[in-house]
C-alpha positions as CSV (number, residue, x, y, z in Angstrom):
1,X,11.8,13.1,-16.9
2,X,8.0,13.8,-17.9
3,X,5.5,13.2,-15.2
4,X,3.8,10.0,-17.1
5,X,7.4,8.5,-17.5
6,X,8.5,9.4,-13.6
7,X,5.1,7.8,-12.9
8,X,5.9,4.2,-14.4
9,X,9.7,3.9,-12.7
10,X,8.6,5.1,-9.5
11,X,5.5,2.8,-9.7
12,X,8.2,-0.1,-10.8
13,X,10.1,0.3,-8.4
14,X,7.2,0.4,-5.7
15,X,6.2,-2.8,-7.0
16,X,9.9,-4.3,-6.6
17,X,10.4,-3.2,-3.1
18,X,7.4,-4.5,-2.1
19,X,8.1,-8.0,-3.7
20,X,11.4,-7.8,-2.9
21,X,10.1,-7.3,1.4
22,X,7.7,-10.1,1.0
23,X,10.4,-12.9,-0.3
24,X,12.4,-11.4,2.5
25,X,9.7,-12.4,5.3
26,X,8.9,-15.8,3.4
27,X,12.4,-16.2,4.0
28,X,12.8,-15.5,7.4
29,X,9.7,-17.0,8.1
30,X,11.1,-20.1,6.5
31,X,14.7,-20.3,8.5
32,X,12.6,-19.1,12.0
33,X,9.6,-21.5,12.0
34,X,9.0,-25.1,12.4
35,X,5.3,-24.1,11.1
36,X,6.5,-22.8,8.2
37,X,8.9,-26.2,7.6
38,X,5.9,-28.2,8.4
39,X,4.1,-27.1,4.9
40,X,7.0,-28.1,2.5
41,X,8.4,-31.4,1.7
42,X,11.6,-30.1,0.6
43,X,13.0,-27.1,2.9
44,X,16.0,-26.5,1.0
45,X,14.2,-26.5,-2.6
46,X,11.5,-24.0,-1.1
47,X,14.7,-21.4,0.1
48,X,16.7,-21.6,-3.2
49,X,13.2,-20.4,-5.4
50,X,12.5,-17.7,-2.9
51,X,16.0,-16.6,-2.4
52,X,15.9,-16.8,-6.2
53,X,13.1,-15.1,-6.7
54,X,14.7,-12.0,-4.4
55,X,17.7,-12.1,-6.4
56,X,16.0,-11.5,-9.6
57,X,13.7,-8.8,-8.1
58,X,16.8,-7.2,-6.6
59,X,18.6,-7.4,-9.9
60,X,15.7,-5.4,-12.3
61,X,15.6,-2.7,-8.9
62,X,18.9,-2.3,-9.4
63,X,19.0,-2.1,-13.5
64,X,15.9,0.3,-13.4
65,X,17.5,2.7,-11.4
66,X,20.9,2.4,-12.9
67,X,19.1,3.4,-16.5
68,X,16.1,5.0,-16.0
69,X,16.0,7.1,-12.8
């Protein structure tokens, strides 16, 4: 892999973990925190599109280094 290309995955996937830890906490922060619930109308609607959100994040981690690491 040249340097420039080993650059951009490992910077992608840097980029995914990260996202991928902050859904986590806005989850857990979410299930563990009647301040957190306090802030959204709709509890379960606010969990599905973070949990969502993870998924999809998790998903492109997973393709880029099944094809390109």
């Amino acid at each position: 892999m040249s340097n420039y290309r080993e650059r951009l995955v490992n910077a992608l996937i840097k980029l995914y973990e990260g996202c991928i830890e902050a859904h986590k906490m806005n989850i857990e922060v979410l299930l563990g925190s009647h301040v957190g619930l306090a802030e959204h109308g709709d509890i379960m609607e606010t969990l599905d599109q973070e949990i969502g959100k993870l998924a999809e994040l998790e998903d492109k981690l997973e393709s880029l280094e099944r094809n390109f690491k």
